[in-house]
C-alpha positions in Angstrom: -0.7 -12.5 19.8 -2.1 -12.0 16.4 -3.4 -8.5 15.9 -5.9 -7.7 12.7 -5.1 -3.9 11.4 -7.8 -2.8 9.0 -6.8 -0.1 6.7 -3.5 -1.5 7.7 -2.2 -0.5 3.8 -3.0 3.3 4.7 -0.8 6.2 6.3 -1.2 5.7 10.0 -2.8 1.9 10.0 0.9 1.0 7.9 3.1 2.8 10.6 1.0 1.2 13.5 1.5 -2.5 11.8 5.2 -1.2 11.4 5.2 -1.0 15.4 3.5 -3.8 16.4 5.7 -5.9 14.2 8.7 -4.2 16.2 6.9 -5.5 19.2 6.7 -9.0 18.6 2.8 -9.2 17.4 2.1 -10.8 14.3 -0.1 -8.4 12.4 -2.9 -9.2 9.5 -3.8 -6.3 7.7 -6.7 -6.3 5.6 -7.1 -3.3 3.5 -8.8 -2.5 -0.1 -6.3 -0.5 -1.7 -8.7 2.4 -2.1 -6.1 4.7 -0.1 -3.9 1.9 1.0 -0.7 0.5 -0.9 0.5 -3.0 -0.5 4.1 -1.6 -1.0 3.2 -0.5 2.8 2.5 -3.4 4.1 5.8 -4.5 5.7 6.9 -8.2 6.1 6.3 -10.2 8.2 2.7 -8.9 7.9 0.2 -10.8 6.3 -1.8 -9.2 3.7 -5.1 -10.1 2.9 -7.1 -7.3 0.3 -10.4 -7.1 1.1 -13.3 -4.9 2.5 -14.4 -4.5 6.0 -18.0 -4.4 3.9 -17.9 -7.5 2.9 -18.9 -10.3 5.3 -17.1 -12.7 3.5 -13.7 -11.4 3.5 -14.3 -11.3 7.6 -15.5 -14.9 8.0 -12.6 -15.7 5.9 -9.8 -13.8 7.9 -11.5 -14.5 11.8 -11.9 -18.2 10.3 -8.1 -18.6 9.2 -6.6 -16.6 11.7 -6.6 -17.0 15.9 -7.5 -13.0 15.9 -7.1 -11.9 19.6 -7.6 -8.3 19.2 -8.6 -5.5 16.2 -6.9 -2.1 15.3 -9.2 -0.4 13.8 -7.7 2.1 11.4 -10.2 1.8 8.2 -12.3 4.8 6.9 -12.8 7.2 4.4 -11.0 10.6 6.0 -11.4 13.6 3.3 -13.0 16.0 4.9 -14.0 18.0 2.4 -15.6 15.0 -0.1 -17.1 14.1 3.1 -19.3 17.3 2.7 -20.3 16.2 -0.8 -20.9 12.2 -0.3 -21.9 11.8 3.4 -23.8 8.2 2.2 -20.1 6.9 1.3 -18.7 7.9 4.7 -21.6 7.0 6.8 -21.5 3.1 4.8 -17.9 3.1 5.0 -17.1 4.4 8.8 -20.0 2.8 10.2 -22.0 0.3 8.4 -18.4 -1.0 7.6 -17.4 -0.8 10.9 -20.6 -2.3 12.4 -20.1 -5.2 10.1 -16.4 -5.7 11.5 -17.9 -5.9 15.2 -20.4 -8.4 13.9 -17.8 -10.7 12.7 -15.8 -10.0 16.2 -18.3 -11.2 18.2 -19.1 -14.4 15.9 -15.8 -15.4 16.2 -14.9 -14.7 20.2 -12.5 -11.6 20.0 -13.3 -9.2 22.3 -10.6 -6.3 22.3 -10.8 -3.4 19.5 -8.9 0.0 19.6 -10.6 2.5 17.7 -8.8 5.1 15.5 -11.3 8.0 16.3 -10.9 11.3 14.8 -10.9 15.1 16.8 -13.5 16.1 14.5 -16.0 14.7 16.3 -15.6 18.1 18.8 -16.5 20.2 15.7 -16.2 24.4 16.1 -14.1 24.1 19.7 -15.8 26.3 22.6 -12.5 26.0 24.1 -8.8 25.1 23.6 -7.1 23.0 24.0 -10.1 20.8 23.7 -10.0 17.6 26.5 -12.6 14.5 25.7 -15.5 16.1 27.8 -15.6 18.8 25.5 -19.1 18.8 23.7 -19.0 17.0 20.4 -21.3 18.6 17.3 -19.4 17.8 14.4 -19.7 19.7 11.7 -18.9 17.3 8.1 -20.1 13.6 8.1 -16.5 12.2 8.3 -16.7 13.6 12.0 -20.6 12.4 12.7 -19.6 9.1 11.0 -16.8 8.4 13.9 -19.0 9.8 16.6 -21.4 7.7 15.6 -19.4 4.1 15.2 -18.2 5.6 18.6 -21.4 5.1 20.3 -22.1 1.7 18.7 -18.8 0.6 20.1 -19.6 1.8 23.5 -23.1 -0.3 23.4 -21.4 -3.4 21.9 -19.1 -2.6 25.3 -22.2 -2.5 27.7 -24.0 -5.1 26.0 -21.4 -8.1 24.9 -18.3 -7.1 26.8 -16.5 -5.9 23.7 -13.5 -4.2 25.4 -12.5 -0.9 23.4 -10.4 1.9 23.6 -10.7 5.3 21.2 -8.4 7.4 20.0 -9.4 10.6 18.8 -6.4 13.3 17.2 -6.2 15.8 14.4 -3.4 16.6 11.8 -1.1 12.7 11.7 1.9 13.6 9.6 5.4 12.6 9.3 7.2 9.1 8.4 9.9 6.8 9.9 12.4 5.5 7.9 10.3 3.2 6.2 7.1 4.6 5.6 6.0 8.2 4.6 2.9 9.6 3.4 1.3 9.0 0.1 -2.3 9.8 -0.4 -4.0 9.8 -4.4 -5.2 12.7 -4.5 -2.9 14.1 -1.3 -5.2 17.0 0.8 -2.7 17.0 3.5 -0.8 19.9 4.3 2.9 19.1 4.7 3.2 16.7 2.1 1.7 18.9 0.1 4.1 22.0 1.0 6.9 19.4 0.4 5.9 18.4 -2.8 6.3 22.1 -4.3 9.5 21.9 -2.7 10.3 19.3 -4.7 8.7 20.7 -8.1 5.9 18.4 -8.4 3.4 21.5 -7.7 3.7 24.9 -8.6 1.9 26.8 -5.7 0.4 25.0 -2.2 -2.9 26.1 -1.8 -4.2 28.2 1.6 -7.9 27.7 2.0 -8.7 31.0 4.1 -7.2 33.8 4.4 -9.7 35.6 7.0 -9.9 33.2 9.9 -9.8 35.2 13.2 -5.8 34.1 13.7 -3.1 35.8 14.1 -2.0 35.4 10.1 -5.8 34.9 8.5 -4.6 31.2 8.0 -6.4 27.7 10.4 -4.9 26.3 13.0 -3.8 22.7 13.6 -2.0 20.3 15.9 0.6 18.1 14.2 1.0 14.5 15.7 3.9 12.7 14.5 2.6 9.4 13.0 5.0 7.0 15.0 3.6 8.8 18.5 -0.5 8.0 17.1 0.9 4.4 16.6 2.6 4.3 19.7 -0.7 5.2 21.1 -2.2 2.2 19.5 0.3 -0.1 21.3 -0.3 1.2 24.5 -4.0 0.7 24.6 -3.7 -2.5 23.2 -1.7 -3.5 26.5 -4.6 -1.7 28.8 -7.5 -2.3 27.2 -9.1 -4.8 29.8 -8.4 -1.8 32.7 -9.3 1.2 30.6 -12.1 -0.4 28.4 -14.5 2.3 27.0 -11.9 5.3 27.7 -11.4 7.5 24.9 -8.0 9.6 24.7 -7.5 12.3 22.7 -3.5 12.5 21.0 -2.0 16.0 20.4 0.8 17.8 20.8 -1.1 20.8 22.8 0.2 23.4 20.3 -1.3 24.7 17.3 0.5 25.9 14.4 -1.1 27.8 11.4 -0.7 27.1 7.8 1.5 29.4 6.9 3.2 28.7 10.1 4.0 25.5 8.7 5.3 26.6 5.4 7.7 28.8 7.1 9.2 26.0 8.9 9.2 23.9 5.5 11.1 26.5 3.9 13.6 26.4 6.6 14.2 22.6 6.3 14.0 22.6 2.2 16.0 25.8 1.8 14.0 27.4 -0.7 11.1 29.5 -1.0 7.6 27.7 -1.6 4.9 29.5 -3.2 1.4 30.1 -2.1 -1.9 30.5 -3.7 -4.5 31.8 -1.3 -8.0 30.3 -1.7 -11.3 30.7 -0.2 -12.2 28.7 2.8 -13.6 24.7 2.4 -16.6 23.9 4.1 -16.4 21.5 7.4 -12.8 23.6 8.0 -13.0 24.9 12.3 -10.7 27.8 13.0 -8.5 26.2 15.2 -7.9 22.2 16.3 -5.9 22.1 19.1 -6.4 18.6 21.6 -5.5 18.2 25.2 -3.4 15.0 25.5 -3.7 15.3 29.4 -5.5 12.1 30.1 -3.7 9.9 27.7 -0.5 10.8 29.7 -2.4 10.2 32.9 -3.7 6.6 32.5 -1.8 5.5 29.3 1.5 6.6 29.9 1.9 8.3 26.5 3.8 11.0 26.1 4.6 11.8 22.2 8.3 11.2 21.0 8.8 14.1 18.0 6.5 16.6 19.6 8.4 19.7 17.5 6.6 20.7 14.0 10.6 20.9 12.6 11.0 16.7 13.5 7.8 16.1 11.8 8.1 18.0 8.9 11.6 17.0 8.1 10.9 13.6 8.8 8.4 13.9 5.8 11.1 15.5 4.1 13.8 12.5 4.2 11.0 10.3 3.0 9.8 12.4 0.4 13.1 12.4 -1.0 13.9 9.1 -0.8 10.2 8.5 -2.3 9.5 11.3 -5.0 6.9 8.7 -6.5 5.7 7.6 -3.5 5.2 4.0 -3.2 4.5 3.3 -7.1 8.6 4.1 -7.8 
C-alpha cells in the first residue's frame, strides 16, 4: 500500500513515515523543506521536494505513484506568527490543502487522515475538552484547520472522500531516530533542553499571571510516537469511521514551569528562566479528552508520563546537539 505523507520532512509527519515504514507501507513524502529536513526522511521512503501549492508537483507524484491513501501532516503551525501573517496560514493550511484534495480526486484516491490541531477549541469552556466542545479559535493557525476541516467533511458528503481528523495539542518527544528540530524552535521542551545543554542562556515563560496554580499556561504533552500511532490506526478504519474526528491527549495538563522542573530532574542541573509577558493567541489551559479515540480507535498512548517524553527529547538532543544539519 503506498501511503503519500505531506510535510513528511517535519517533526510529527517524519515520526509517522518512521511508523508506517515499521508497518510494511511504503511511504512518499513530499515536503518543501521550509520546516522539514531531508536528513528526516528515513529510507526506504521516497522523497520528492515539493509544495502541496503547486499543482504540478501533485500531478507529478499521483501520476508516478499508485497513491492509495494521504497523511496529511503539512502546514504552517507557529502560533504566534500566525497572529501576524494570517494570509500565509490561511494559503498554506487551506488553499494548499484544498489543492491536495483536488489532485486526490483527479487521480482516484479516496482516503486522507487529517493532522488537525486542538486549537480549533480556542479559550476551553471546560476541561478536559472532548470533540463536541464548541470550536472559536482564537489565532488563524486554529481557524485555518477548522476551516480545511469543513472542506474535508464536504469533499466527504459530496465525492466519498473518506477522512479521518486528528486534533491534539503540545507533540513532543523523539524515538531513537528522530527528535525535534525546528528553525527558529518555539517549542517548549526542546527549548528547556537546549539551555540544558548551553545553547541558550535563559528559557523564556510568556505569562506569569494566568489564573493557574504557578501564574504559568497549561498544556498536554503527547508523545510524538503515540500522535503517529494514531495515524496508523485510522488509516486501518477509515472506511468504518469516515468523517470522525478524535482528539489525542494525555488527559493531564502540566504547566510550564511544571515542565522545567521535571527537565531539571532528568538533566541534573538548574535551568534558568526569564519571565515574559503573555503572547497573543496563548489559552490558559489545553487539556484534550482522548475518550473517544480509545473507544472506536483502540488508541491508548504508549509514553503517557511528561518524564518519558521529556527524556526521550533528552537522549536525542544529546545525540543531536546540531540537530539534523550535524
Amino acid at each position: 500500500m503506498n501511503i503519500l505523507v505531506t510535510g513528511g520532512a517535519g517533526y510529527i509527519g517524519s515520526v509517522v513515515t518512521e511508523y508506517l515504514l515499521k508497518q510494511g507501507y511504503n511511504v512518499i513524502v513530499l515536503d518543501n523543506l521550509q520546516q522539514g529536513h531531508k536528513e528526516a526522511v528515513l529510507s526506504p521512503a521516497e522523497f520528492v521536494p515539493g509544495d502541496i501549492c503547486d499543482a504540478n508537483t501533485l500531478e507529478q507524484i499521483f501520476r508516478n505513484f499508485k497513491i492509495n491513501a494521504v497523511v496529511h501532516m503539512a502546514a504552517d503551525t507557529l502560533v504566534g506568527y500566525s497572529m501576524t501573517d494570517p494570509k500565509r496560514y490561511f494559503h498554506n493550511n487551506l488553499v494548499g490543502g484544498m489543492s491536495l484534495l483536488n489532485a486526490m480526486l483527479e487521480h482516484g484516491v479516496n482516503k486522507i487522515i487529517f493532522s488537525s490541531t486542538a486549537s480549533v477549541y480556542g479559550e476551553p469552556q471546560n476541561t478536559p475538552i472532548d470533540e463536541d466542545h464548541p470550536k472559536a479559535p482564537i489565532n488563524s493557525y486554529g481557524q485555518s484547520k477548522l476551516m480545511f476541516e469543513t472542506v474535508l467533511d464536504w469533499y466527504r458528503r459530496a465525492y466519498g472522500i473518506e477522512c479521518i481528523s486528528f486534533r491534539y495539542f503540545c507533540a513532543a518527544g523523539a524515538t531513537e531516530l528522530l527528535g525535534e528540530d525546528h528553525r527558529p524552535e518555539t517549542h517548549l521542551i526542546p527549548n528547556v533542553l537546549k539551555v540544558a545543554l548551553n545553547k541558550d542562556s535563559t528559557v523564556s515563560v510568556f505569562g506569569t499571571d494566568y489564573p493557574t496554580k504557578d501564574g504559568s499556561c497549561i498544556r498536554d504533552f503527547i508523545h510524538v510516537a503515540d500522535v503517529a500511532q494514531a495515524h496508523i490506526l485510522a488509516l486501518e478504519k477509515t472506511a468504518s469511521l469516515s468523517g470522525n474526528v478524535y482528539n489525542l491527549g494525555n488527559g493531564e495538563g502540566y504547566s510550564v514551569l511544571e515542565v522545567i522542573k521535571v527537565a531539571e530532574k532528568i538533566v541534573g542541573r538548574n535551568i534558568p528562566v526569564k519571565f515574559c509577558s503573555r503572547r497573543p493567541g496563548d489559552p490558559v489551559t489545553l487539556i484534550a479528552s482522548s475518550k473517544r479515540a480509545a473507544k472506536e480507535l483502540g488508541w491508548r498512548p504508549e509514553f503517557p508520563e511528561l518524564g518519558s517524553i521529556v527524556e526521550s527529547a533528552w537522549r536525542w538532543l544529546k545525540d543531536h546537539p546540531q540537530g539534523y544539519k550535524q
